[in-house]
N, C-alpha and C positions, 0 to 999 in steps of 0.2 A: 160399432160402438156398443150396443144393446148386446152383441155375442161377448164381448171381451168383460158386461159388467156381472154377465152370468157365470163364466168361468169364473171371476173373481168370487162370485157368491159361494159357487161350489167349493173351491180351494179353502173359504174363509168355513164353511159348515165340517170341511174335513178335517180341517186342524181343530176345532175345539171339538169334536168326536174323539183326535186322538190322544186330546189334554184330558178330557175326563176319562180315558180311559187310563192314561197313564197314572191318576191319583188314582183309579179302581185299584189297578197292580199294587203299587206303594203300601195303600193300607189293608189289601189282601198279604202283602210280602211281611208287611211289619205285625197282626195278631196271628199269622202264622209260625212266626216267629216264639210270639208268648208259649209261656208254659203254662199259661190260665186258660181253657178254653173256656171259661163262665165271664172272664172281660171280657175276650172277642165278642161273646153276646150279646153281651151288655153295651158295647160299641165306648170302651172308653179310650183303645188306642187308637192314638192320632199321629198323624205326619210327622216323621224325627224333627221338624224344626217350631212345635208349640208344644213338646215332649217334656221341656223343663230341664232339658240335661245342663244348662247354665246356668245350675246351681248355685255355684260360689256368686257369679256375678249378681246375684236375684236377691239372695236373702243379705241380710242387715250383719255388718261386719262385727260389731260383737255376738252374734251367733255365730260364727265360725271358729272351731281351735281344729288345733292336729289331730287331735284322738279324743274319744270320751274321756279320758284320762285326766285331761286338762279343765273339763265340764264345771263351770261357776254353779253353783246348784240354790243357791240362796234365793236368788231371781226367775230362778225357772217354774212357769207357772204351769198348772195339769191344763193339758190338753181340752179343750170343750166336747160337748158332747158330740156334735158334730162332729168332727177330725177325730174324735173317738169310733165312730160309728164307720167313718173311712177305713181306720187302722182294721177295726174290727173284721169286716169286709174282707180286708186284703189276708188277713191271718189264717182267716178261714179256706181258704181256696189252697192253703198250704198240706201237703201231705207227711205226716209227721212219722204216721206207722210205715213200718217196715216189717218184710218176713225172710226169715234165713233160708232161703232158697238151696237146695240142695242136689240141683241139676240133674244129670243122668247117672244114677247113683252103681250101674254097669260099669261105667270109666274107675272107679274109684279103686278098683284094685291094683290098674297100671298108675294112677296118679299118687298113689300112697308109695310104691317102689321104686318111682322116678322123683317125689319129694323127699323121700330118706336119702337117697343118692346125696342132691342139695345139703342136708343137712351134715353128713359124712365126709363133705367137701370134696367129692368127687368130680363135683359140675360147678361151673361156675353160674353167675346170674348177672343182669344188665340192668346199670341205675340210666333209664333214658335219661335226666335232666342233665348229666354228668359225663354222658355215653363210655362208660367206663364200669370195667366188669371185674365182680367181685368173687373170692369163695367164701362163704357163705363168715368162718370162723377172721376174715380179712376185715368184714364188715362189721361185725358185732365187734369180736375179742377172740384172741387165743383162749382167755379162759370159759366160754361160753358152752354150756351144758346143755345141751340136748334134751337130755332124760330128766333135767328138773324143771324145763321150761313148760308154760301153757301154749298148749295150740288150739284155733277155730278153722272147721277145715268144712266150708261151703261153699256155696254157686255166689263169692260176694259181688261179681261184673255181670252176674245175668247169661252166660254163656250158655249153661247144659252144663259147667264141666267144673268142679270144686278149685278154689284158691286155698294157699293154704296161709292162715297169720301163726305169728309167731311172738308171743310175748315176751320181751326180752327189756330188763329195766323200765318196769312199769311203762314202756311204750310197744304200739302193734305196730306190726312189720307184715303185709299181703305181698305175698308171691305169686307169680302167675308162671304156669307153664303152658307153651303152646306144646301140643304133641305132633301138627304138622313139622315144626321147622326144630326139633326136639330142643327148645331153648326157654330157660327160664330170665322170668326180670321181676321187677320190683314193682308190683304194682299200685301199691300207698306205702309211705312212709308217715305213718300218723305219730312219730316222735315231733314235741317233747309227750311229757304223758298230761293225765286229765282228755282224753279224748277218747271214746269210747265208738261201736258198734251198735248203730242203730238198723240192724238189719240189711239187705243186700241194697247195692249202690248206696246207702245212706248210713253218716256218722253224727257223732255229736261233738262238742268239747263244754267240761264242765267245770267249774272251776271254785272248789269250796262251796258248791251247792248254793251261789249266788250268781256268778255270772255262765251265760249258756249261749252256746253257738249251734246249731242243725245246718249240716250241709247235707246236700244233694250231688250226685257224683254219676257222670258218665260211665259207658262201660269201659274207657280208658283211665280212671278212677280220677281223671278230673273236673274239677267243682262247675256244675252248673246254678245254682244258686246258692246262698246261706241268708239265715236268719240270726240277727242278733237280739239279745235281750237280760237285762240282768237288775239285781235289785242289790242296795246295802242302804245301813245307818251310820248316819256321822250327826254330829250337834251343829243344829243351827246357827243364825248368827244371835240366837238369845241364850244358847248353848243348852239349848236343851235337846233330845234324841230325836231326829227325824225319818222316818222312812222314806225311802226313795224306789220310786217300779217305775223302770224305762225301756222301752221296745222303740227298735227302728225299725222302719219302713223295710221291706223285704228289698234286699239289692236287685233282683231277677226284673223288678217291675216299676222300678224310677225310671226306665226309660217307655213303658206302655201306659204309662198313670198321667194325668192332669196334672202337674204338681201347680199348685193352686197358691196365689199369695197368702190365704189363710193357713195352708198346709205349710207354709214355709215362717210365717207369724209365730208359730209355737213350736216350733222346733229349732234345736241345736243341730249344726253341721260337723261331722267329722272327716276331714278333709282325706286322713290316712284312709279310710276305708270307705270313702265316698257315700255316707249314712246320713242320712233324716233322723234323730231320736228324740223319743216325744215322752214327758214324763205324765204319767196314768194313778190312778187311784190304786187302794191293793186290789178291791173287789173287780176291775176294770182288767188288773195285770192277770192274777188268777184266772179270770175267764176268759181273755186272749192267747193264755198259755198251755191251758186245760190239758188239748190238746197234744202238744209236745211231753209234759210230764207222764202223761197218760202213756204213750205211744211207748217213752223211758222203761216205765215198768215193767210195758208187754215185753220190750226188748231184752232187758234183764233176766228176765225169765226166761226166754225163747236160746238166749244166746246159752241157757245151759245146755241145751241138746245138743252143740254144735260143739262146743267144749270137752278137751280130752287131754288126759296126760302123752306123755310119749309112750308110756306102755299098753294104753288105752288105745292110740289111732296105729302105733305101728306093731 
């Protein structure tokens, strides 16, 4: 009897060793995961199921529409300083700058005579999303000029080895060639236009210099986070001019964050893009965004170096 109530003691010590062990894992698996290693620090990811991903069900149903589009703004009150001071937090941890990386600048003399091929419609090129393969003048237009188009010709995936974009109806077109398997594809399609280069792996989209999107992009140039945020004036309901500065919650990190019944109190839901957006003072928006416009500039600038006519690169 006394053997049979020690094995049971044992058995009972061994399973709750390997329950605590198994939440070690989890919340080891899930700030591994983040792309913040200053919250892993900070210890505020938690277990996917006090994560807040059940959103819609949580927050108060007129906070909810489809899109910011749809946003009642009359009612919507500034953020407190608090939930300021979160937003604030989370913005910062964001990396805005970006540098035109220019890889192993040796390749560039075969990568320039296998890009003019492409663009001479010699070689075809592959749109993954479509698995269907283009000559170059198939994809744009029969009438599509070469010699009066802009090209950016850098390391935009991080590789060592330059992509080449191609401006074509005020939208960017990145091409990639592997020189193993001698095959070109498409590596962004950043059409319609208003979407710009922020440096390698990172773009922006702008829109009338009021509303603004920063995405962040894998070396397969798809999106691992974006940030949204934009501002305009319409008249009140006393019809008089009001300013509006709203930032949502970075996408990357509603699933590593608290999301907190305050946090969800003062905010609008947009269902289409699964956003938190919280409306801010100017002085609040300004220095949440510092940042980002700062980073714009450098980019601006930086992107001339990489910039070239066609008589210029080829």
């Amino acid at each position: 009897m006394r053997k049979g109530f020690i094995i049971y003691l044992i058995l009972c010590g061994f399973l709750f060793l390997c329950c605590c062990a198994g939440i070690g894992i989890e919340n080891y698996a899930i700030s591994n995961d983040s792309n913040n290693n200053d919250y892993m620090e900070n210890e505020i990811s938690l277990p996917h199921d006090t994560m807040g991903t059940n959103i819609e069900e949580r927050i108060e149903s007129t906070r909810i529409f489809d899109s910011y589009i749809d946003f009642t703004y009359d009612d919507f009150q500034y953020a407190d300083d608090k939930v300021y001071a979160q937003i604030k937090d989370l913005y910062i941890t964001i990396d805005f700058f970006g540098d035109f990386l220019r890889g192993d600048m040796k390749k560039y003399s075969l990568y320039k005579e296998k890009y003019l091929d492409l663009l001479n419609n010699k070689v075809k090129f592959l749109v993954y999303e479509s698995s269907e393969e283009y000559f170059l003048h198939e994809f744009f237009s029969p009438s599509f000029n070469m010699r009066s188009s802009t090209y950016y010709f850098f390391d935009m995936n991080t590789d060592e080895k330059p992509e080449l974009a191609i401006v074509y109806n005020n939208s960017i077109y990145i091409f990639y060639y592997d020189e193993i398997l001698d095959e070109f594809s498409l590596w962004l399609d950043m059409s319609p236009s208003w979407h710009q280069l922020n440096g390698s792996l990172k773009i922006r989209w702008n829109r009338g210099g009021l509303s603004h999107v920063f995405y962040q992009l894998d070396e397969n140039g798809k999106e691992l986070f974006s940030v949204y945020f934009y501002s305009f004036q319409k008249p009140n309901s006393n019809g008089e001019a009001e300013e509006y500065y709203m930032v949502a919650l970075p996408n990357h990190l509603l699933g590593n964050i608290v999301i907190t019944e305050e946090l969800l109190s003062q905010a609008y839901y947009s269902k289409t893009y699964k956003l938190l957006y919280y409306r801010l003072e100017e002085e609040q928006y300004d220095e949440i965004t510092k940042n980002y416009f700062d980073a714009e500039k450098l980019a601006n600038e930086a992107l001339k170096d990489v910039s070239f006519s066609f008589e210029e690169l080829f």
